[in-house]
C-alpha positions as CSV (number, residue, x, y, z in Angstrom):
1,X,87.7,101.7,131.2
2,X,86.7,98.3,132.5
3,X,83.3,97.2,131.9
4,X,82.7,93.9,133.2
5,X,84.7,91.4,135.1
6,X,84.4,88.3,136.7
7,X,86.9,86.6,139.3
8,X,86.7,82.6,138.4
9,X,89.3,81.3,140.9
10,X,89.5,77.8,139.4
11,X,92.2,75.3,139.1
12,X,92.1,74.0,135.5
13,X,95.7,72.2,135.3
14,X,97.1,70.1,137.8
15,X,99.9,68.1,136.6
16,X,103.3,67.2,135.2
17,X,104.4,69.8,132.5
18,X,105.0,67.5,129.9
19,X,101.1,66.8,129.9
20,X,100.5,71.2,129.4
21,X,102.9,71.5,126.7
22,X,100.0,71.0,124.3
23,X,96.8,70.9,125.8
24,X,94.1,72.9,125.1
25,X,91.4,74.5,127.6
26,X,87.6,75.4,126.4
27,X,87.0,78.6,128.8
28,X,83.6,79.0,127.3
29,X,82.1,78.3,130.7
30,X,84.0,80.1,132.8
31,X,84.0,83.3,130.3
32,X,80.7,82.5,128.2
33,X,82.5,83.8,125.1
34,X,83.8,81.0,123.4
35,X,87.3,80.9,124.2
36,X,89.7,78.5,124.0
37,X,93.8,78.6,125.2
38,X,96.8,77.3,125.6
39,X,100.1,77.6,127.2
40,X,101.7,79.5,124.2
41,X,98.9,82.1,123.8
42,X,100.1,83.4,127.9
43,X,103.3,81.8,128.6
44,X,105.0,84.9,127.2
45,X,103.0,87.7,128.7
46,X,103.0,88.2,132.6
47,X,100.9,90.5,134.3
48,X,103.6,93.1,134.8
49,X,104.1,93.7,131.2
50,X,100.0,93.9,130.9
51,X,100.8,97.6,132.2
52,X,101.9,98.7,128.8
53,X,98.9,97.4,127.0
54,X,96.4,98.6,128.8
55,X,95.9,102.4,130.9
56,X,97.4,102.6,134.8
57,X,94.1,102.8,136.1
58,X,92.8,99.6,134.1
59,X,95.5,97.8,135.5
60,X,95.4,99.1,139.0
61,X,91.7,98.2,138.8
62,X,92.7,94.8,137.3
63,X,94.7,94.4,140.1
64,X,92.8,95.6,142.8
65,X,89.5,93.4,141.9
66,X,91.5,90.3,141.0
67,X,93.4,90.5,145.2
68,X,96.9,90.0,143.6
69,X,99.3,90.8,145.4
70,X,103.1,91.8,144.6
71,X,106.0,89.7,145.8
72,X,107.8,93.4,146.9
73,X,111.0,92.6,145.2
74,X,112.4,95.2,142.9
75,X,110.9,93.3,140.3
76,X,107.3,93.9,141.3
77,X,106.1,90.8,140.6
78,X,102.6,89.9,141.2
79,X,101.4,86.5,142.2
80,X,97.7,84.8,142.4
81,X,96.9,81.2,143.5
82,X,98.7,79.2,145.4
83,X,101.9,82.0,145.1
84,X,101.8,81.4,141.3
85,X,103.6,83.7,138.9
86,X,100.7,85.8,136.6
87,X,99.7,85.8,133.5
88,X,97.6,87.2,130.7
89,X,95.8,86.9,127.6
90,X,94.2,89.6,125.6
91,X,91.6,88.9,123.1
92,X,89.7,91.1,121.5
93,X,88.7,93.8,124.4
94,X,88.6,90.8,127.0
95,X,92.0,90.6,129.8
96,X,92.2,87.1,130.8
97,X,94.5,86.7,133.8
98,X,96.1,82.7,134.7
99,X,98.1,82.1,137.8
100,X,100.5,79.2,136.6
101,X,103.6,77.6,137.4
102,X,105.6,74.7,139.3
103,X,104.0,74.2,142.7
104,X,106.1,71.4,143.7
105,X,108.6,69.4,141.8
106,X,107.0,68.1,138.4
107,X,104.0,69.2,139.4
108,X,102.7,72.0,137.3
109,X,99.6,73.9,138.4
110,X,97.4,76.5,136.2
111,X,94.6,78.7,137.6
112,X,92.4,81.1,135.8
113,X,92.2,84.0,138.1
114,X,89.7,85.6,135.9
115,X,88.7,88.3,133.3
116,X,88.3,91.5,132.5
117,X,86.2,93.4,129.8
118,X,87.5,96.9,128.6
119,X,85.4,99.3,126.6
């Protein structure tokens, strides 16, 4: 059961790839609980594959509250800012969800959508 979540909406990487690769990003504003991530801790985990992780209802809820919205292929796959592919990151009992990927050529973009506390 969700507890607590916040939708942060924020662009936090605009740029070539090469410059992502392996930078890291202090969240501790955004999600006041000291985090700090980078592309490897997400790059492997979309938001599709968050459904067998967590219960059907925490993800519906996930996302119902974040507005993403499925492409309607037969892959299902869900997309955020700007149309950008979604991912997450789980630590501890806290779902952080990132938009991310190439918005035009070379030009990488990465969003946290926001985050989720389950109980």
């Amino acid at each position: 059961m969700i507890i607590n979540y916040k939708k942060a909406k924020s662009l936090i990487f605009d740029g070539p790839e090469q410059d992502i690769l392996h930078k890291s990003f202090d969240l501790s504003r955004e999600t006041a609980l000291g985090i700090t991530i980078k592309l490897d801790d997400f790059a492997n985990n979309t938001l599709e594959d968050l459904r067998g992780v967590i219960s059907s209802a925490d993800f519906e809820f996930i996302v119902k509250t974040g507005a993403f919205v499925s492409d309607g292929g037969f892959l299902n796959l869900y997309k955020g800012s700007n149309n950008l592919r979604l991912y997450y990151n789980k630590k501890g009992n806290t779902i952080i969800v990132f938009a991310y990927g190439e918005f035009q050529p070379a030009r990488y973009m990465l969003y946290l959508e926001g985050f989720w506390t389950i109980a």
